[in-house]
HTML snippet that shows the backbone in 3Dmol.js (N, CA, C, O; Angstrom):
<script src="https://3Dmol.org/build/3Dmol-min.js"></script>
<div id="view" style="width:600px;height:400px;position:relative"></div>
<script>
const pdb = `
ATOM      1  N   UNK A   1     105.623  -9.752  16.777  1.00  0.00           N
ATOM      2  CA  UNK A   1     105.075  -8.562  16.184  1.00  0.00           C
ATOM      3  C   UNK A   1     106.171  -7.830  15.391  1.00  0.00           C
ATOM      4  O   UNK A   1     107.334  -7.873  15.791  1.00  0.00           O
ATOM      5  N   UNK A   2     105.874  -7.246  14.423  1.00  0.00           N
ATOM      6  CA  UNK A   2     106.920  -6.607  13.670  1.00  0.00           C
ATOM      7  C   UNK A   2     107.084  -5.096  13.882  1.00  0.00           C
ATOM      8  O   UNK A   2     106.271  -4.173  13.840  1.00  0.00           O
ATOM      9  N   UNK A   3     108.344  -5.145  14.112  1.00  0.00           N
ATOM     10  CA  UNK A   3     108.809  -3.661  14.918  1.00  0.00           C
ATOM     11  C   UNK A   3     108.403  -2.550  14.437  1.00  0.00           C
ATOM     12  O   UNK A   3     108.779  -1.584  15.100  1.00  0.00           O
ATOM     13  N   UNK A   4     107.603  -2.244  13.283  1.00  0.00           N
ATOM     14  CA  UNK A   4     107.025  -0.833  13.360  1.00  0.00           C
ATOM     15  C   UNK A   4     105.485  -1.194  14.497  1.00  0.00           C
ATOM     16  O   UNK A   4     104.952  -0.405  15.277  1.00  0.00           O
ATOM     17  N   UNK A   5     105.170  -2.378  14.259  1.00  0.00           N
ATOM     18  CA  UNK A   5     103.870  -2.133  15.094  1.00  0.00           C
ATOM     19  C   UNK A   5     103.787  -1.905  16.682  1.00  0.00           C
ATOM     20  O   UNK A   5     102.896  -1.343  17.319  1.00  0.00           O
ATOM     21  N   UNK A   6     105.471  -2.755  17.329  1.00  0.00           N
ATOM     22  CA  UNK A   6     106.370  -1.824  18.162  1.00  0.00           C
ATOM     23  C   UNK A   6     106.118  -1.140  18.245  1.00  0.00           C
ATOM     24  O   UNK A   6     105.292  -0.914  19.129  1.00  0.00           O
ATOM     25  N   UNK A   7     106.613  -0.051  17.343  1.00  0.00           N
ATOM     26  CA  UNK A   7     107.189   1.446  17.598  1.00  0.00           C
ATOM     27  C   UNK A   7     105.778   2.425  17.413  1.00  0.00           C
ATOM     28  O   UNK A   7     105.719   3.651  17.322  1.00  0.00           O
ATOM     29  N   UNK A   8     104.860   1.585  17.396  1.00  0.00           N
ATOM     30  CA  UNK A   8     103.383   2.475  17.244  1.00  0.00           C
ATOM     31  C   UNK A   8     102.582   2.340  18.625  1.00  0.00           C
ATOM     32  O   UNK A   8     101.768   3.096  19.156  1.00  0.00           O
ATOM     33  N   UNK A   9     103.017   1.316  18.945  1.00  0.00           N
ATOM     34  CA  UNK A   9     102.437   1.003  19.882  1.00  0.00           C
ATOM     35  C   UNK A   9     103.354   1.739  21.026  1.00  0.00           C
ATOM     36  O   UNK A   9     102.786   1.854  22.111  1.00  0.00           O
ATOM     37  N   UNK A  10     104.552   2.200  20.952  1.00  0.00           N
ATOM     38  CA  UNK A  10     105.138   2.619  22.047  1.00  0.00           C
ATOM     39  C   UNK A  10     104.870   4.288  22.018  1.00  0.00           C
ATOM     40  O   UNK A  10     104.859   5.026  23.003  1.00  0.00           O
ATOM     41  N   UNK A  11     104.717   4.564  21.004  1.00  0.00           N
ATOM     42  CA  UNK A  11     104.500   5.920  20.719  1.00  0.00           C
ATOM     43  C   UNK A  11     103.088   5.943  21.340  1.00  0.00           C
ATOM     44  O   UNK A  11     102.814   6.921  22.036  1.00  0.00           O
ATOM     45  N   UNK A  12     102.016   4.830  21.143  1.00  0.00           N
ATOM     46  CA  UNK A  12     100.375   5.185  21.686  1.00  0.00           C
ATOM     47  C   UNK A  12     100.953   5.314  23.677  1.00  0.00           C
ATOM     48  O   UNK A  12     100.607   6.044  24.606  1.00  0.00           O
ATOM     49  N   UNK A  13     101.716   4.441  23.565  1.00  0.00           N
ATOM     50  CA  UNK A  13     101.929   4.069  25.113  1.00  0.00           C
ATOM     51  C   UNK A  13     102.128   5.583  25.615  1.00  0.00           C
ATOM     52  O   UNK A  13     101.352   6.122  26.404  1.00  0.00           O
ATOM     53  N   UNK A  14     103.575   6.379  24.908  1.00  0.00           N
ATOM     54  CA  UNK A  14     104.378   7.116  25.549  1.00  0.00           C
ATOM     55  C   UNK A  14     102.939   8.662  25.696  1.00  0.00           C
ATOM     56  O   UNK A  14     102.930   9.477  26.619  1.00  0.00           O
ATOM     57  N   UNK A  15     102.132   8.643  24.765  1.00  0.00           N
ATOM     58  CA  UNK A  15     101.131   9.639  24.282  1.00  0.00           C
ATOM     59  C   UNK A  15      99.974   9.684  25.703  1.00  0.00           C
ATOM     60  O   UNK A  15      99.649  10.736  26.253  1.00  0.00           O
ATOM     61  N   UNK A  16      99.571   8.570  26.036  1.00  0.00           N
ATOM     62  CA  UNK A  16      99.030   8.077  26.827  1.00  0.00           C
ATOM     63  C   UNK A  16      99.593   8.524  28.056  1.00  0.00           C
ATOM     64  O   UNK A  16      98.746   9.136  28.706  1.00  0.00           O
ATOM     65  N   UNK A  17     100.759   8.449  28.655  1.00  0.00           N
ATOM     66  CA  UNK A  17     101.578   8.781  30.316  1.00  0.00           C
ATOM     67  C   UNK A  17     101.992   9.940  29.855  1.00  0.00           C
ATOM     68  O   UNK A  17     102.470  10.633  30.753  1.00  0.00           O
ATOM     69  N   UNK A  18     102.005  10.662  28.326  1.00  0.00           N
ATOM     70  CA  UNK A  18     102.003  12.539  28.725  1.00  0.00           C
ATOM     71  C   UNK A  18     100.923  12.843  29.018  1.00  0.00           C
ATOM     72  O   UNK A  18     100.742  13.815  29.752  1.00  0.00           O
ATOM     73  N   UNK A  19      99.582  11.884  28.386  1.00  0.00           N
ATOM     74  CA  UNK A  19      98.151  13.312  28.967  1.00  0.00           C
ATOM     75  C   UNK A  19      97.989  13.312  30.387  1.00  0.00           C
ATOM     76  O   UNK A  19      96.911  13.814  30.707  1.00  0.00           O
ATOM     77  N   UNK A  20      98.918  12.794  31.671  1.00  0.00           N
ATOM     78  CA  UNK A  20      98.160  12.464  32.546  1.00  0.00           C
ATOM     79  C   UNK A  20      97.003  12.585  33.260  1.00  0.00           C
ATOM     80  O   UNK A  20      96.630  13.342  34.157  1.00  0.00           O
ATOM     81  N   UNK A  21      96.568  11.768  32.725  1.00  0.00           N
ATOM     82  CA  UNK A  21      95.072  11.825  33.205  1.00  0.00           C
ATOM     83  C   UNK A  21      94.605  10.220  33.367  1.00  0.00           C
ATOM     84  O   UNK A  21      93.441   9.849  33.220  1.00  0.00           O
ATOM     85  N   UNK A  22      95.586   9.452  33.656  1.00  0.00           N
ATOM     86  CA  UNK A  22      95.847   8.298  34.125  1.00  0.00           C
ATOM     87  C   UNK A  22      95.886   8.003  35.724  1.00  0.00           C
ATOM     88  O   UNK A  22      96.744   8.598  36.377  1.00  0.00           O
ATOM     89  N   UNK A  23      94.914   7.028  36.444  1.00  0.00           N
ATOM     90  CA  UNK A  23      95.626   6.658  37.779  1.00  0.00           C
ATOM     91  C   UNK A  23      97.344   6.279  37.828  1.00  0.00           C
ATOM     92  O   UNK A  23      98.074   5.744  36.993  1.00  0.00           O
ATOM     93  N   UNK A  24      97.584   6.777  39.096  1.00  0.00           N
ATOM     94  CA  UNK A  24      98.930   6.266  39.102  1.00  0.00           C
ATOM     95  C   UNK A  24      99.354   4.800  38.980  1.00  0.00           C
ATOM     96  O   UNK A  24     100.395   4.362  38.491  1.00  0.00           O
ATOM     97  N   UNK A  25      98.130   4.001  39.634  1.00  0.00           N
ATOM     98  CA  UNK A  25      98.524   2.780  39.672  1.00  0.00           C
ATOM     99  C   UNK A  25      98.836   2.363  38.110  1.00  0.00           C
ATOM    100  O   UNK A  25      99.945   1.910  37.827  1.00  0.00           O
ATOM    101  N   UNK A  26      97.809   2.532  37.095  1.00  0.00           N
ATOM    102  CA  UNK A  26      97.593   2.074  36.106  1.00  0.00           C
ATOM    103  C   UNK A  26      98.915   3.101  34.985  1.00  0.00           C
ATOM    104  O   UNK A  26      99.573   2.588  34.080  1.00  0.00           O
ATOM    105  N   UNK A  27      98.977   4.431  35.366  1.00  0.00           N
ATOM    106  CA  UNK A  27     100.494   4.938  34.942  1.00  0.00           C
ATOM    107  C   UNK A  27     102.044   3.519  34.967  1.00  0.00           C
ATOM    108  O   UNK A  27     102.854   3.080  34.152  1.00  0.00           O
ATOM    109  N   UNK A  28     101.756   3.334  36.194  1.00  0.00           N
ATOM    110  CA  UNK A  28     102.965   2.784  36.779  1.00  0.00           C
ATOM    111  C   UNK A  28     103.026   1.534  35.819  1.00  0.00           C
ATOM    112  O   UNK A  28     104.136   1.056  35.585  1.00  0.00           O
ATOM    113  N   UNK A  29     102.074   1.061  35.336  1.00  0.00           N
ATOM    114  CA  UNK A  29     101.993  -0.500  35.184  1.00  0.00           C
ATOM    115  C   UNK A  29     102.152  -0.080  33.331  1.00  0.00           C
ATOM    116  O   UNK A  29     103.105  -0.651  32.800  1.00  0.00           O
ATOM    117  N   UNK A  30     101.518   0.609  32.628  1.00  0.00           N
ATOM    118  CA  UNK A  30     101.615   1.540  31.533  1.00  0.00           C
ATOM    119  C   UNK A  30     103.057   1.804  31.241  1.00  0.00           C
ATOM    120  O   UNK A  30     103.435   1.597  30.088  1.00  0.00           O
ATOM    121  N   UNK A  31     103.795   2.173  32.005  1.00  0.00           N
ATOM    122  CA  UNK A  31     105.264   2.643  32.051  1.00  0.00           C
ATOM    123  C   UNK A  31     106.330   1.720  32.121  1.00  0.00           C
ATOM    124  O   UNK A  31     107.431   1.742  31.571  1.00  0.00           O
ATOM    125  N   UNK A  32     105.670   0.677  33.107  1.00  0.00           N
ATOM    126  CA  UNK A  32     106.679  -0.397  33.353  1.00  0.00           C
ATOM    127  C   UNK A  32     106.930  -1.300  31.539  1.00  0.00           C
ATOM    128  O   UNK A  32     107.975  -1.604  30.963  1.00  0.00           O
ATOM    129  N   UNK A  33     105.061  -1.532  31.002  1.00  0.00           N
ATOM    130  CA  UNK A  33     104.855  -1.915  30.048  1.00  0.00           C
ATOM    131  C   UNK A  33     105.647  -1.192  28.963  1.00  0.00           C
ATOM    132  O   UNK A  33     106.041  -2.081  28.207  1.00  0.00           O
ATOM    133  N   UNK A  34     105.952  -0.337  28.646  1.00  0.00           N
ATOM    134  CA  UNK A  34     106.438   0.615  27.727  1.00  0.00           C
ATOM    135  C   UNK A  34     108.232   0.180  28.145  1.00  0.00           C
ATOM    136  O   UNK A  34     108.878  -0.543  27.387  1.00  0.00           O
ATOM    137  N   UNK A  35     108.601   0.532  28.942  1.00  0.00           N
ATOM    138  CA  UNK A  35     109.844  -0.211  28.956  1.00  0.00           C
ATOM    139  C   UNK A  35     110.167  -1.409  28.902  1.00  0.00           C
ATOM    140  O   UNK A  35     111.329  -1.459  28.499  1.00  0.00           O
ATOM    141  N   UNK A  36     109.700  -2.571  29.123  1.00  0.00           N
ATOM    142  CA  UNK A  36     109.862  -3.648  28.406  1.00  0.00           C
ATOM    143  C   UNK A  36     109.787  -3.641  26.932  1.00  0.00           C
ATOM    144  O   UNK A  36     110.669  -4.324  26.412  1.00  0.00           O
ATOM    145  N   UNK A  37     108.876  -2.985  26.015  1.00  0.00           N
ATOM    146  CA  UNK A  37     108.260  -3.062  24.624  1.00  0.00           C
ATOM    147  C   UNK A  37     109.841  -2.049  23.936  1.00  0.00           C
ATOM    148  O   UNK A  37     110.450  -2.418  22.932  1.00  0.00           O
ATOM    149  N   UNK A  38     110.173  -0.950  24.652  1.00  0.00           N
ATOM    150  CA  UNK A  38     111.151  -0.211  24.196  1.00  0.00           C
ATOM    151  C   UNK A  38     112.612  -1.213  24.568  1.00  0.00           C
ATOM    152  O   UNK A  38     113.633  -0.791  24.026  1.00  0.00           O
ATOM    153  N   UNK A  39     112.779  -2.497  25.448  1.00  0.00           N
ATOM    154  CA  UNK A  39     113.817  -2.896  25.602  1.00  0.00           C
ATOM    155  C   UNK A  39     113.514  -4.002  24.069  1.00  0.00           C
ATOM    156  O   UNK A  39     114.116  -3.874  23.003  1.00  0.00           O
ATOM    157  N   UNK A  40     113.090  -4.411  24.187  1.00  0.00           N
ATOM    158  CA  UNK A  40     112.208  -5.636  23.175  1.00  0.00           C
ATOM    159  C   UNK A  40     112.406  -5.041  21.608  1.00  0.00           C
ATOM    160  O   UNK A  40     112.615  -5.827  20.684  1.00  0.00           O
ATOM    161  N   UNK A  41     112.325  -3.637  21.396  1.00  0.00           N
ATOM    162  CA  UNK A  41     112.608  -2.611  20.134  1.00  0.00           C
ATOM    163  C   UNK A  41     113.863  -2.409  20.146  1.00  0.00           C
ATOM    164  O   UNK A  41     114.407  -2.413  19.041  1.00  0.00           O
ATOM    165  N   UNK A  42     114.605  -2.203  21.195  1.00  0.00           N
ATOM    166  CA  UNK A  42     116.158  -2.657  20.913  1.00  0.00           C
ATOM    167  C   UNK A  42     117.029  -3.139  20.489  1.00  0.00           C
ATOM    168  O   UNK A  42     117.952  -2.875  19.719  1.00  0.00           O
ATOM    169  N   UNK A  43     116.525  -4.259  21.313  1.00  0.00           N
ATOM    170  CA  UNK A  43     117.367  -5.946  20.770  1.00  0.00           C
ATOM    171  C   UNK A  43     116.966  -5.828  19.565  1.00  0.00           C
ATOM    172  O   UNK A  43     117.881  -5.515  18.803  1.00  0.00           O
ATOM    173  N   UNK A  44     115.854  -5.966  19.030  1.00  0.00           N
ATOM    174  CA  UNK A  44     115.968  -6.321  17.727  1.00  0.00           C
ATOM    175  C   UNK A  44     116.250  -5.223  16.366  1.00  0.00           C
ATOM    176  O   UNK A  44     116.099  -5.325  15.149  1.00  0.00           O
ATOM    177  N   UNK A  45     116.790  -4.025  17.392  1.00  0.00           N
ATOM    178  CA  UNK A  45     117.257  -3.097  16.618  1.00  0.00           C
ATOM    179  C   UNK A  45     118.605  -3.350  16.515  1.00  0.00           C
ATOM    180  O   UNK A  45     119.201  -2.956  15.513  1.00  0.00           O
ATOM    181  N   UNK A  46     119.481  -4.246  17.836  1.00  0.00           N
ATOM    182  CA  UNK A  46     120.700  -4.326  17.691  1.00  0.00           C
ATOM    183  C   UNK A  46     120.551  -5.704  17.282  1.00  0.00           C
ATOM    184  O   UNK A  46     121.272  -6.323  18.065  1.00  0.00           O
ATOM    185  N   UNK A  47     120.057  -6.459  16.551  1.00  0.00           N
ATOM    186  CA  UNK A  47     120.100  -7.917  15.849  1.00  0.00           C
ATOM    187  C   UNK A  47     120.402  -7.211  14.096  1.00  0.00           C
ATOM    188  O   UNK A  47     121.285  -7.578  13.321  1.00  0.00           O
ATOM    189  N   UNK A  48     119.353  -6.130  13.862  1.00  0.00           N
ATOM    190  CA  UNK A  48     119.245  -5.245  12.521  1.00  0.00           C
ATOM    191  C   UNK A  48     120.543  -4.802  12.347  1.00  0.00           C
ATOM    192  O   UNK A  48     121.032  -4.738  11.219  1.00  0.00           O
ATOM    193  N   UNK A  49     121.148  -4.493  13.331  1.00  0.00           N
ATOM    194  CA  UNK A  49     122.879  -3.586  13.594  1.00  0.00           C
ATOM    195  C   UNK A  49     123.259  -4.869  13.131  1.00  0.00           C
ATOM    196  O   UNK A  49     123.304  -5.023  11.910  1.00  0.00           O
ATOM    197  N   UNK A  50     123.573  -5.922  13.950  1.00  0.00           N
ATOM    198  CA  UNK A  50     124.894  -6.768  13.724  1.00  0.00           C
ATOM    199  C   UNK A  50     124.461  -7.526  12.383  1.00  0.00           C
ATOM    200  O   UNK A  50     125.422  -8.161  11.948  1.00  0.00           O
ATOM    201  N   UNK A  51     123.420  -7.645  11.663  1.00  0.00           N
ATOM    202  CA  UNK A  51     123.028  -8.619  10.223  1.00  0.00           C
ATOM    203  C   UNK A  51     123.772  -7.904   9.152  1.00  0.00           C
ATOM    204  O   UNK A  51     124.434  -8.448   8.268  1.00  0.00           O
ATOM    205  N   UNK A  52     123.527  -6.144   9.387  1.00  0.00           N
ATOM    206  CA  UNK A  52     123.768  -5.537   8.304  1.00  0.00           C
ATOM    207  C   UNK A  52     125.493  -5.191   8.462  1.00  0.00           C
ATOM    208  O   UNK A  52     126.262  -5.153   7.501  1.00  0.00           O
ATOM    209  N   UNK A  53     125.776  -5.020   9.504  1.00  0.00           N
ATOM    210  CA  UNK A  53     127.648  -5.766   9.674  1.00  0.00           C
ATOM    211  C   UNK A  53     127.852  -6.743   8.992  1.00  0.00           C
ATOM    212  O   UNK A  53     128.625  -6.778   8.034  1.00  0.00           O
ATOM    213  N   UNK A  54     127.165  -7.676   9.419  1.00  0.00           N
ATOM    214  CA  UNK A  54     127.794  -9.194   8.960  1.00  0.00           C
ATOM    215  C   UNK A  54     127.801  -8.513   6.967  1.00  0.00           C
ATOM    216  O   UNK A  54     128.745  -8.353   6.194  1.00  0.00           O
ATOM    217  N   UNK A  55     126.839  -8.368   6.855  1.00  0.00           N
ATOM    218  CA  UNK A  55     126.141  -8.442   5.025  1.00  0.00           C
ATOM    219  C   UNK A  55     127.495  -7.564   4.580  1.00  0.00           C
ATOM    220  O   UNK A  55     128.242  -7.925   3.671  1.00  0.00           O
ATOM    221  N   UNK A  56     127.734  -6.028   5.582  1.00  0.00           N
ATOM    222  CA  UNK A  56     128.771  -5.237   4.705  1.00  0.00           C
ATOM    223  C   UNK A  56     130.147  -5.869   5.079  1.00  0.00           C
ATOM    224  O   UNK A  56     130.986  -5.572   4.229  1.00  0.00           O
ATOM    225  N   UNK A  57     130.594  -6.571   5.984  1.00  0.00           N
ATOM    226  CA  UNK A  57     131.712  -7.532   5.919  1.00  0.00           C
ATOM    227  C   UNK A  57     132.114  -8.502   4.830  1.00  0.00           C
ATOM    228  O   UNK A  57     133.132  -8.556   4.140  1.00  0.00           O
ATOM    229  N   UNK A  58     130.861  -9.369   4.876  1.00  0.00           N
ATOM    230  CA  UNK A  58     130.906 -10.091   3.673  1.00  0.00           C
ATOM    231  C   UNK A  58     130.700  -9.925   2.473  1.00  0.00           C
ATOM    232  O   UNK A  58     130.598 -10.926   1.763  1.00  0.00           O
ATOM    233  N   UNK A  59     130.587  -8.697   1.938  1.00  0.00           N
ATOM    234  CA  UNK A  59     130.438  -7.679   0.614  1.00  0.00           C
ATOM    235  C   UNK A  59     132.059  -7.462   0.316  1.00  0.00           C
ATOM    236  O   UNK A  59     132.689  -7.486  -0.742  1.00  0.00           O
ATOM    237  N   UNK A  60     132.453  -7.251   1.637  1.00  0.00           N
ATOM    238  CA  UNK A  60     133.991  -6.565   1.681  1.00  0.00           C
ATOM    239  C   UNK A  60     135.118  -7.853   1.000  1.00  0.00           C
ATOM    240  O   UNK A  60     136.211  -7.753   0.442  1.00  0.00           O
ATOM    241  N   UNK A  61     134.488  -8.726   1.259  1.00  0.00           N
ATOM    242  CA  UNK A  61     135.334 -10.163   1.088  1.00  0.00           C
ATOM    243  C   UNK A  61     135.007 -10.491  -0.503  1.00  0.00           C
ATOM    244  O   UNK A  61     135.652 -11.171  -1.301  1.00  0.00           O
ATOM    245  N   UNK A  62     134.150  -9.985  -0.620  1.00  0.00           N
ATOM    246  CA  UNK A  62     133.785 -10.193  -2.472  1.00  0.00           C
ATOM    247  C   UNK A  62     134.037  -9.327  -3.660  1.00  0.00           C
ATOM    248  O   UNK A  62     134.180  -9.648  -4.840  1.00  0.00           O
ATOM    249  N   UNK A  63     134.068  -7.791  -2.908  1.00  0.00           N
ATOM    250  CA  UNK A  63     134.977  -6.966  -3.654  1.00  0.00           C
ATOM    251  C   UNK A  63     135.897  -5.992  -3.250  1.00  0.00           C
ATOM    252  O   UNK A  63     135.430  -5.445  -2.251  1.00  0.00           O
ATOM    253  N   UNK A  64     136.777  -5.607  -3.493  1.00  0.00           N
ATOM    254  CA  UNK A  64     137.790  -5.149  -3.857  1.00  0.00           C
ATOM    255  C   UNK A  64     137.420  -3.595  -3.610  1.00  0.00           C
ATOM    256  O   UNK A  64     136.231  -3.530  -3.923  1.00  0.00           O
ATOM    257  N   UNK A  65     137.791  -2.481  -3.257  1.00  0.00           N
ATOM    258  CA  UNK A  65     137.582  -1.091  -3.037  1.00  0.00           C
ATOM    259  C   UNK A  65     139.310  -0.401  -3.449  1.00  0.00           C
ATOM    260  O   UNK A  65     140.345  -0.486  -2.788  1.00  0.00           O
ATOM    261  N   UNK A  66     139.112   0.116  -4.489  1.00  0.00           N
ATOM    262  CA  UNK A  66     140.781   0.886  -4.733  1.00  0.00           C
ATOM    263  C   UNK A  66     139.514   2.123  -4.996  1.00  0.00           C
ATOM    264  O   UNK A  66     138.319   2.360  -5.170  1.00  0.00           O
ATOM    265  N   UNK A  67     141.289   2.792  -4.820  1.00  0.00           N
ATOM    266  CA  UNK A  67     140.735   4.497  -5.274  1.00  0.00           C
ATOM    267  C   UNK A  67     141.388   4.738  -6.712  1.00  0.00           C
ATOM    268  O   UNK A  67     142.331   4.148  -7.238  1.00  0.00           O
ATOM    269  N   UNK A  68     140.330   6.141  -7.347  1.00  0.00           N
ATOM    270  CA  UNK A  68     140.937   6.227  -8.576  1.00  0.00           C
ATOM    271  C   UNK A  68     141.056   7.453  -8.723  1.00  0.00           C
ATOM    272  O   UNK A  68     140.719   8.110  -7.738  1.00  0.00           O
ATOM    273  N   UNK A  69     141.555   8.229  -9.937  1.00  0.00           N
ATOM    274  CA  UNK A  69     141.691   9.526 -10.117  1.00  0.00           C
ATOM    275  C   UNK A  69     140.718  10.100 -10.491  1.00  0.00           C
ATOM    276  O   UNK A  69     140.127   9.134 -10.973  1.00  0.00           O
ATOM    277  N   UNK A  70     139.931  11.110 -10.689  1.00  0.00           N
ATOM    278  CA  UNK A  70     139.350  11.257 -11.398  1.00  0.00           C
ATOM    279  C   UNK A  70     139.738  12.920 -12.655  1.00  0.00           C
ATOM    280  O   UNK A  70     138.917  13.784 -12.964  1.00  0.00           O
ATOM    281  N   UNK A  71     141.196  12.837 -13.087  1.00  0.00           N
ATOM    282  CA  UNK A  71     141.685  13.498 -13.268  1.00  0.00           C
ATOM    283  C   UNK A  71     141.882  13.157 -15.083  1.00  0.00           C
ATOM    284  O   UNK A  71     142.557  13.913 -15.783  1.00  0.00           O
TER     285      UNK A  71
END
`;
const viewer = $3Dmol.createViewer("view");
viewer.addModel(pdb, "pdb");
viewer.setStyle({}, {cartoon: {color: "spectrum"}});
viewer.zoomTo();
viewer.render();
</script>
């Protein structure tokens, strides 16, 4: 699934265990669900972190950064 539909779905989740008006059982299982989906939005938030490292590393290797005057 692609991580905004994630992050919609965790937001319906999180919307859902504020109205409580949920059994607990079905809270509990709701909650447990929501933390897996928010660990799962992570990782592939920290996969997004380390690609766009790699990309500005290897940008760094292709050009050159001096400073200039602007005087």
């Amino acid at each position: 699934m692609p991580i905004d539909t994630d992050l919609k779905r965790l937001e319906e989740m999180t919307k859902r265990l504020e109205a409580n008006d949920l059994p607990l059982e079905d809270a509990l299982s709701l909650f447990e669900e929501a933390l897996s989906l928010a660990k799962k939005i992570k990782d592939e938030l920290d996969r997004a972190r380390l690609k766009v490292t790699q990309v500005i590393d290897g940008a760094k290797e292709a050009f050159s950064l001096q400073d200039f005057d602007l005087q």
